[in-house]
N, C-alpha and C positions, 0 to 999 in steps of 0.2 A: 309820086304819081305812078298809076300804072302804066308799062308800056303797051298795054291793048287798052286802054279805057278808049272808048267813042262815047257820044251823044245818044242818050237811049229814048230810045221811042215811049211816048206816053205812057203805054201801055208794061215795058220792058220794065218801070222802077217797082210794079209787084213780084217780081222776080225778085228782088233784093229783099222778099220780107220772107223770114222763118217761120212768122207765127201767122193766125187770122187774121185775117184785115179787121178784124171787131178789138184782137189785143195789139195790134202794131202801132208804136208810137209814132212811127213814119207818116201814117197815114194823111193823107191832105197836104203833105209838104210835096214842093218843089226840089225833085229831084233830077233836073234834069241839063246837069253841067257838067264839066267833066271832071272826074277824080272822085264821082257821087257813091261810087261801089269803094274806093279804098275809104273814104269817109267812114262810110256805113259798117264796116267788115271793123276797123277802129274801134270805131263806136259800140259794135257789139261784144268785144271783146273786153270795153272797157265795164260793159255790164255783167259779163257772166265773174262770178266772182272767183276765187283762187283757189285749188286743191287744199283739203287742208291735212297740210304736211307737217309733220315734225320735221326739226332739224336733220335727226339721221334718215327720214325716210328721201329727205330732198337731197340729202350727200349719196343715197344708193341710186337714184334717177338722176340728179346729173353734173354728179362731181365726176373729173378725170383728174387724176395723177401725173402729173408731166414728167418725164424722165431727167429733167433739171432737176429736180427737189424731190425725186421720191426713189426708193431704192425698188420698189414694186410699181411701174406706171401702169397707168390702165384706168376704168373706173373702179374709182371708190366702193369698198366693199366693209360696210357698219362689222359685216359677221367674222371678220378679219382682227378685230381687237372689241369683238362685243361688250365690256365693261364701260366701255365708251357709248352707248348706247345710252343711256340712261341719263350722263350728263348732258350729252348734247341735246337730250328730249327736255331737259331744265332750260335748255336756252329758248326755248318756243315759246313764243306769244300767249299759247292757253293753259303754261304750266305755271301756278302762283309763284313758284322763287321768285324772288327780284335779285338777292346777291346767292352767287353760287363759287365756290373755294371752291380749287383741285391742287391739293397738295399730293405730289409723285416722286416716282424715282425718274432719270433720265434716259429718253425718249421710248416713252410708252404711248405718243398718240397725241398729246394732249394740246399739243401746237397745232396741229392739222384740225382735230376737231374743235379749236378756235377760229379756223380758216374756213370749215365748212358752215357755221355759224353766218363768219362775215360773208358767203355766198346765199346763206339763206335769207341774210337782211336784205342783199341788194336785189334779188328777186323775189320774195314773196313777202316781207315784213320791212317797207323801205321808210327809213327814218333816220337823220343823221347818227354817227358812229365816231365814236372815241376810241383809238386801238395805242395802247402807250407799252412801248419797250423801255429797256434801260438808259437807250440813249439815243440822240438823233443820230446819230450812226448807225446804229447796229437798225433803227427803224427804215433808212434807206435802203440798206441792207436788205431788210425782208420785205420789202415793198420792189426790189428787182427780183431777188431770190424763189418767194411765196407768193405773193399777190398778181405779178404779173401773169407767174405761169398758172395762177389757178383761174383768173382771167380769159386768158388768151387759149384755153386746154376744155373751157366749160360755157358751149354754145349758150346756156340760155345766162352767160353774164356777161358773155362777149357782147351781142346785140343790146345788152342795157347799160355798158362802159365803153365809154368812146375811145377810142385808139390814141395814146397821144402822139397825134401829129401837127397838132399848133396851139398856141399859146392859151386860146380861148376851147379847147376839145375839154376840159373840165378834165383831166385825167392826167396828172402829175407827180411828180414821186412820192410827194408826202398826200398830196388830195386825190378820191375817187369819185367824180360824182356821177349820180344814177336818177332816173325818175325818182322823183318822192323823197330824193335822202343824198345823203353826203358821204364819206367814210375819209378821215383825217387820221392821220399816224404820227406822233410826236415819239420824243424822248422824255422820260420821267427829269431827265436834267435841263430841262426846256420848260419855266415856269410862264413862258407864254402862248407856247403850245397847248400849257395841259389846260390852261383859262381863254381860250381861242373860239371857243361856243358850246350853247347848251348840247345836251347829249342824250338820246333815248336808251343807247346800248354802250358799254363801257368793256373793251377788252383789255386787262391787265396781265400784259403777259410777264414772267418773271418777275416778279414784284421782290424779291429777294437781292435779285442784283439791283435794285433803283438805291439810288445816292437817300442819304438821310433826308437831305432838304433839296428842291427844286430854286433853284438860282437863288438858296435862302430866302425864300418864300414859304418853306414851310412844306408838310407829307405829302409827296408827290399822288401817294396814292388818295388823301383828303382832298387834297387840290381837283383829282378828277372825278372823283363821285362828287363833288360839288355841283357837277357839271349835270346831274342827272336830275338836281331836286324840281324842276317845272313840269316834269315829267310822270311824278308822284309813283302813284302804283304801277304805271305801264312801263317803269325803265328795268333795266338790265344791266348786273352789272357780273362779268366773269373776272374772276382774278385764277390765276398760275402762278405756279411756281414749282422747283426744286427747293428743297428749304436748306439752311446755310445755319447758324448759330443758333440753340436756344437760348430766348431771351429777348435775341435781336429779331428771330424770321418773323416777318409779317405773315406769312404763310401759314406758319403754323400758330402765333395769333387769332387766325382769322378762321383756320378748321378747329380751333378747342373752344371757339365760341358759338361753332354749329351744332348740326346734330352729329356730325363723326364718323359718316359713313363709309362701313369697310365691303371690299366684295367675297362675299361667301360662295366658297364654292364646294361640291359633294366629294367625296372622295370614293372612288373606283370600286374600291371593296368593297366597306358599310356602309354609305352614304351619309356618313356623318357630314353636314357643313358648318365650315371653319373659312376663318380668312387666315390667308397667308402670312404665316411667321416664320422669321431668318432660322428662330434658333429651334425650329424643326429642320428643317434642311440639313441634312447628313454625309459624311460622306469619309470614305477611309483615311488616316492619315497619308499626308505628301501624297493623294492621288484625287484630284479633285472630280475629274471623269466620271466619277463613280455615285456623285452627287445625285442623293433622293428624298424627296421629301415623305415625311413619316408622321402620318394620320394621327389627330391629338384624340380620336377613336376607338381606331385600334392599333394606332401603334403601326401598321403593315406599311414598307415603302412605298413611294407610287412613283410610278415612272414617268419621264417625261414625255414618253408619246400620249399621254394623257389627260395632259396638260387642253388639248383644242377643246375635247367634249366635257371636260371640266368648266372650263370659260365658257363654253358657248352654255350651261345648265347655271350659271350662276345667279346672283341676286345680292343687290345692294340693299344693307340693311344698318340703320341705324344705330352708333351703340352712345348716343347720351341724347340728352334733351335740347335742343339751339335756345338759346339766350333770345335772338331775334326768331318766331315762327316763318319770315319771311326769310331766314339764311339756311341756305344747306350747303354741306363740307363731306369732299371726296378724298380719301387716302387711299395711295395706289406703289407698291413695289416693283421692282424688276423682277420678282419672284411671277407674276402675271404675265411677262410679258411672252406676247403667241411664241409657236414653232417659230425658226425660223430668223427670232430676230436676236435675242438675247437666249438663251439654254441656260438651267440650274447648275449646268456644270463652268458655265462662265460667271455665273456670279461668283459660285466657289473660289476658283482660279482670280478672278480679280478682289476678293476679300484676302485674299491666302496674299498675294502681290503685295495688298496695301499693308499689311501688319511691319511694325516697327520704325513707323514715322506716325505722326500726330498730322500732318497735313497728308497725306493719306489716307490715312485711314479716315480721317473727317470728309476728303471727297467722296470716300466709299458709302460711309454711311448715306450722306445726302445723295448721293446719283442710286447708288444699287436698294440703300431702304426707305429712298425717303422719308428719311428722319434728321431731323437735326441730329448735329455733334454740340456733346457737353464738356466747354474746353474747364484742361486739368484746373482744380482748387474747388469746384463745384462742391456744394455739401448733397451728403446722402440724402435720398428720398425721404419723405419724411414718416413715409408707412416704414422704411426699416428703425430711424429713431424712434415711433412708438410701439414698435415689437421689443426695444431695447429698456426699454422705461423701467425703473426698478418701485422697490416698496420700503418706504419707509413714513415715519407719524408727517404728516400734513405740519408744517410749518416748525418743522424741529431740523438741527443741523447735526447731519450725521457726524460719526464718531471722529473721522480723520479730516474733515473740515475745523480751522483755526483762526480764521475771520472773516469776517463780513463784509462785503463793499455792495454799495447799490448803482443801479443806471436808472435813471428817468426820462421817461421823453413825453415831453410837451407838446400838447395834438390842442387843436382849438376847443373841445368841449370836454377834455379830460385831462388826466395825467398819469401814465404811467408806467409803474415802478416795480423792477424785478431786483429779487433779493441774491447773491451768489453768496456761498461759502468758498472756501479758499483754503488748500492745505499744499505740501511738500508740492516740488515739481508741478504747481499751478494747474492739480486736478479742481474738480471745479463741481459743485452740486447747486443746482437749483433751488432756494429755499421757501421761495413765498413770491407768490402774484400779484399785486396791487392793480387796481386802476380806481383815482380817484376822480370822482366827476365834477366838471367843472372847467372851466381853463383858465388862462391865465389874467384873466380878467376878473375872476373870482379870487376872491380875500378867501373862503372858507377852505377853497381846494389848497391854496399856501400855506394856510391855518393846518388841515389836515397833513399836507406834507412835511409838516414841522415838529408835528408829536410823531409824527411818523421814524425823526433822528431818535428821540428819545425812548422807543419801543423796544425791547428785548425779545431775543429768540433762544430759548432753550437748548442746550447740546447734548448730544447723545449722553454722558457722562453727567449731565445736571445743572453744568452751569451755566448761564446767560451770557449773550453776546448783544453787543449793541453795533449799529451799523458803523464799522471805522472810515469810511468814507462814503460819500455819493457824488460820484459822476451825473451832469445835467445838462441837458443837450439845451444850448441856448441858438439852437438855428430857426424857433418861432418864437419870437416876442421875447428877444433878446435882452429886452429893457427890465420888461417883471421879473425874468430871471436871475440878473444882475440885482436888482432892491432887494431879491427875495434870499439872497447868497451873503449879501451884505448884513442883510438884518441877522441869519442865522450866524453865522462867523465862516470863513473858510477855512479856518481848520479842520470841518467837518464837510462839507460841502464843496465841490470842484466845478466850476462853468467849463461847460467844455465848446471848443468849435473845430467843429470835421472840416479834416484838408483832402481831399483826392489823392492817390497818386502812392507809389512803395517809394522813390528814392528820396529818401530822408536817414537819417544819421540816428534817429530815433524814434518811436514811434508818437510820442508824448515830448512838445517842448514846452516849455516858459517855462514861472507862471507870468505873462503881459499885463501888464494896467492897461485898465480901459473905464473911459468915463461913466458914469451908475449915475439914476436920477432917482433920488429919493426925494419923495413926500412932495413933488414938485421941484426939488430945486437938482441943478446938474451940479456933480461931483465928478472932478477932472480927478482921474486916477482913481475912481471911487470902486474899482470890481479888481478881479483877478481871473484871468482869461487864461487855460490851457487848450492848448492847439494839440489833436490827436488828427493824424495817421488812421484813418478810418479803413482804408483801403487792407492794412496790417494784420489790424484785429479782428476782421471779418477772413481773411486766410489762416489766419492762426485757428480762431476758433471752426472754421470747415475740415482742418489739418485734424482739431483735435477731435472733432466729431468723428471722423473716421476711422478712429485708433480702433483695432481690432482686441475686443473683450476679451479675459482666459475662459475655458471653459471648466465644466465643473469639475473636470477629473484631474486641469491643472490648479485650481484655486483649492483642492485637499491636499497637494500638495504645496502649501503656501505659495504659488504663483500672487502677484499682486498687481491690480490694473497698474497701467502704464502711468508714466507721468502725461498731463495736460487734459488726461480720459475728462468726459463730461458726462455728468450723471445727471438724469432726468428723472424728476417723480413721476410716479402713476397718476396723480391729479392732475397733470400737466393735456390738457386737453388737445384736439386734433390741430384748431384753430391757431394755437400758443405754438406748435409745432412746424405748420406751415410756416407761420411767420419768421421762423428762425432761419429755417430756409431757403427763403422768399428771394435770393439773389444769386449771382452767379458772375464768376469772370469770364469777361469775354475778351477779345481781341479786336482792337478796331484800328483799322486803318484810314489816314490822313486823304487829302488830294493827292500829296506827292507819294503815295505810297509806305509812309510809316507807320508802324503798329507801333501800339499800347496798349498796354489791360488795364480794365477800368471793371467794374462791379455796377454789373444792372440789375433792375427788379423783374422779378421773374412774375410777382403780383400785385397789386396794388398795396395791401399793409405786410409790415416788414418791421412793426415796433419791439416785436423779441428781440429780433438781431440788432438793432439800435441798442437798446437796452442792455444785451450782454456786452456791448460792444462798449459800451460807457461805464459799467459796472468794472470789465477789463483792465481801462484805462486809469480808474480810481485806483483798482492793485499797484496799477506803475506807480502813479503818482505816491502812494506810502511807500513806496518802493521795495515791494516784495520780489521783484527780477533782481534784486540786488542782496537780499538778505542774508547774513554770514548762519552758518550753524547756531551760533549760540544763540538769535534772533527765533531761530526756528523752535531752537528749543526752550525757549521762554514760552512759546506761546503754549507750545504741545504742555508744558505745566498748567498754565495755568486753565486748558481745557480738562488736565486728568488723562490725558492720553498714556496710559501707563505704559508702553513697551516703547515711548520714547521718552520718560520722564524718570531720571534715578534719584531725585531729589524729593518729589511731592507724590502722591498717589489720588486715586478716582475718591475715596473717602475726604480726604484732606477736602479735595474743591466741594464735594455735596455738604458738608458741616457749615462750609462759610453759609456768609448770611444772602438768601437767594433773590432777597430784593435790590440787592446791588448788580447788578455784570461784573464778570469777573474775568470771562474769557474774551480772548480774539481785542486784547486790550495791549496796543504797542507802547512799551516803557522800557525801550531798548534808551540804557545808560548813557549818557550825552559822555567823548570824548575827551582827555585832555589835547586841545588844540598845541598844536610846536611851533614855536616861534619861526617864519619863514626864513631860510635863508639863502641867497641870490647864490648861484654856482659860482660866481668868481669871487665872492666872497671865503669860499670854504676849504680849507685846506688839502 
């Protein structure tokens, strides 16, 4: 109520109208009681409609900085960290994103311009709000910390949030509520929080640090965009982060499925624009001070007082295409950040800090590049393995390859199967690609995998090899694979089943009985089960992938690839390449704080690496990790490997008869066994 309102005279309520008495909706009403002018002044106010702001235009008009939470108070100023511009104009009502990623380094902005968002909901775009931190702590935390003072510091959100001072004022640690809307803050570890009500706006802050599963209910971050789908086209949803492990960051997940957007900025000299890369950044040894970034242009250093009119001239510019047209994705360095707050010579200095520990330098990467860290065992990118690809005939086995194992893996409408050669110190060549279509509910694809034991592959030297064993991954439809190993014999054929995990004694145990159901009927003890260490033979084989090549000046002088080297044909396509490397070890820790490495997928198919990995485990099982010289050099005979052969030569094997195989064929001499005899027995 007003404290002057009076009773107005008849005449006094055309005073209360703005427009004509022809356009006045007032017109003919009784207006003549008191409170009739705050009514009406309301009333208009509720008609005239709202500025229409962008997010950063509403944080430059009436955000403050409270000297609690901000190292600069004052108001808010966009031109202060201008790359910030652009995302928070994605969080506005008239821009189509619906999901918007800010994958950064640590603290560039990117928390506060989630806080000027949550000010622009509760005054000009009011509609309940989902704001989820890592935990209900750390959410209390920033709701005394950030919320209150952005509140209590920004008149026009003070007058639309009630002060909590009783139980019913709507405004409590975790709840804020406003005309038209609500704003809730949980923990990602709170799966009743994050399913507490529908949501038009979803802030996801840190999403890197959120637990795997919400009270074991399952992706905290799924859990809360669930919360947006009533809402269809008009919701919002922003995720953050620092990203933490490749493999595991959701972060960076969720920017390689956008369009990737980097900020380009001119550089002083040429004007060439570039975004900011570390390994431009220069600087003299043991003097980090000295630290310049040096134009991918011209080359010329640029100083860091150059840095504001650089940022302030920049432009966010896409470099891939989004999967979803509705997702856009920001990637943002410490190398950006203004005067003032972080310096190029302090990243220097805390890069140069971090080096010679692994949990160092992993904070470095993620707070100073934001980028993930890729923990040690990782295999090489896979553009460097097909720069490495060699040339040799399409389905023949090079010259120092001495036998053949195969891996198969078992997908529902295919099957398949990579060839490996095998020579000294478990080098390793690639021989043939299969994929048979079908699965395992197809007779022809079994059919086909069956002539497939009895097919020969020619060696460098002339003679034939037939596959000495095949590894087969019985972890889909365990049962066809079993009738189908049964029928072939296991002499030739190995059912395999992956264990998790390095502490084991071996990589390869059994072989176990296990029931087989043929023709319909169950056979108790009817298969033969080897248990592989999968975990093993995926480090061994990223170990051997890395082995550095000799070059050409050392291979004239008989230099000779390393043991375990893997060789890759040139037909080996990009996709077959991917796949191999499609995993990665990480580290993960328990509730109570314990780590272990475990091997995640880095993309959805990953059948090379299964494949080698099964192929691997067929070597153990002949047991080529165990084979004495004379084993090795049986075989190099009967391939014709002449500089290991003083008995036979390359003619001797081409004369035999060529429709037989002849090489990569183990007929290592059965032993005479010694009668056992107990130690207290012996003299």
């Amino acid at each position: 109520m007003s404290a002057n309102s009076s009773t107005p005279s008849p005449t006094s309520g055309s005073r209360l109208h703005d427009e004509d008495d022809d356009n006045d909706l007032t017109a003919g009403l009784d207006l003549g009681f008191d409170g009739a002018e705050d009514l009406l002044r309301v009333w208009r106010q509720g008609l005239r409609p709202d500025p229409n702001l962008t997010v950063s235009e509403w944080a430059d008009q009436h955000r403050w900085l409270s000297s609690r939470g901000a190292a600069e108070p004052g108001r808010y100023r966009t031109a202060r960290a201008p790359y910030l511009r652009e995302i928070m104009d994605a969080l506005s009502p008239s821009h189509p994103a619906q999901r918007i990623t800010f994958m950064k380094a640590a603290q560039v902005g990117a928390t506060e311009a989630g806080n000027n968002w949550i000010g622009f909901v509760i005054h000009h775009a009011p509609g309940p709000m989902l704001a989820v931190l890592p935990s209900l702590e750390l959410a209390k935390r920033t709701s005394r910390g950030r919320l209150d003072p952005l509140i209590a510091d920004s008149p026009a959100l003070r007058e639309r949030v009630n002060p909590a001072r009783s139980r019913d004022a709507g405004n409590s640690m975790l709840s804020k509520e406003f005309p038209g809307g609500i704003l809730v803050l949980t923990g990602a570890n709170s799966a009743t929080g994050l399913r507490s009500m529908p949501a038009r706006y979803v802030f996801l802050d840190e999403v890197d640090a959120y637990p795997a599963s919400a009270d074991e209910e399952g992706d905290p971050v799924t859990l809360a965009e669930a919360r947006t789908t009533t809402f269809s086209h008009r919701r919002k949803v922003f995720m953050v982060s620092t990203p933490t492990i490749r493999g595991l960051s959701r972060i960076e997940r969720e920017f390689e499925a956008s369009d990737q957007r980097r900020y380009f900025v001119p550089c002083p000299h040429c004007g060439t624009m570039q975004w900011l890369q570390f390994d431009r950044l220069r600087w003299a040894k043991g003097k980090p001070e000295t630290a310049a970034y040096h134009c991918e242009g011209c080359e010329r250093p640029i100083a860091e007082h150059h840095k504001t009119e650089m940022l302030a001239r920049g432009e966010w510019r896409a470099t891939a295409v989004s999967k979803d047209p509705k997702a856009i994705g920001f990637h943002l360095s410490a190398l950006y950040s203004p005067l003032g707050w972080k310096s190029w010579s302090d990243v220097a200095r805390e890069w140069l800090a971090a080096q010679g520990s692994d949990e160092t330098l992993r904070a470095a990467r993620n707070t100073l590049l934001g980028e993930t860290w890729v923990e040690s065992g990782d295999a090489p990118e896979w553009q460097r393995l097909a720069d490495r690809r060699e040339a040799w005939k399409p389905g023949t086995v090079p010259m120092e390859g001495l036998f053949l194992t195969a891996g198969a893996d078992v997908q529902r409408d295919r099957i398949e199967v990579d060839i490996w050669a095998w020579g000294r110190g478990m080098e390793s060549w690639l021989v043939d690609h299969i994929v048979i279509p079908g699965g395992p509910d197809d007779p022809a694809a079994w059919d086909k995998l069956t002539s497939l034991l009895g097919r020969s592959w020619q060696h460098a030297n002339g003679a034939y090899m037939t596959v000495a064993r095949l590894g087969i991954d019985t972890g889909y439809e365990a049962a066809a694979v079993y009738a189908w190993s049964r029928k072939v014999g296991f002499e030739q054929v190995a059912p395999l089943k992956g264990l998790e995990g390095f502490n084991r004694a071996a990589p390869v145990s059994g072989p176990t009985f296990v029931d087989a159901t043929i023709g319909g009927k169950r056979l108790r003890r009817g298969a033969r089960l080897w248990s592989v260490a999968t975990a093993t033979f995926k480090a061994e084989t990223y170990r051997f992938l890395r082995i550095e090549r000799p070059s050409e000046e050392d291979r004239a002088l008989g230099v000779l690839d390393a043991p375990g080297t893997v060789h890759i044909p040139g037909w080996a396509d990009t996709e077959w390449l991917k796949q191999l490397v499609a995993e990665q070890l990480v580290t993960i820790r328990n509730k109570r704080g314990y780590a272990h490495q475990e091997w995640q997928k880095m993309r959805e198919r990953n059948e090379a690496l299964d494949c080698r990995v099964y192929a691997r485990a067929a070597a153990w099982i002949l047991g080529a990790d165990r084979w004495d010289e004379a084993t090795w050099r049986r075989l190099e005979a009967q391939a014709g490997v002449e500089t290991r052969l003083p008995t036979a030569t390359a003619t001797d094997i081409a004369t035999q008869d060529p429709a037989q195989p002849k090489a990569g064929t183990l007929t290592t001499p059965r032993r005479k066994r010694r009668a056992y005899t107990p130690n207290f027995m012996r003299n």
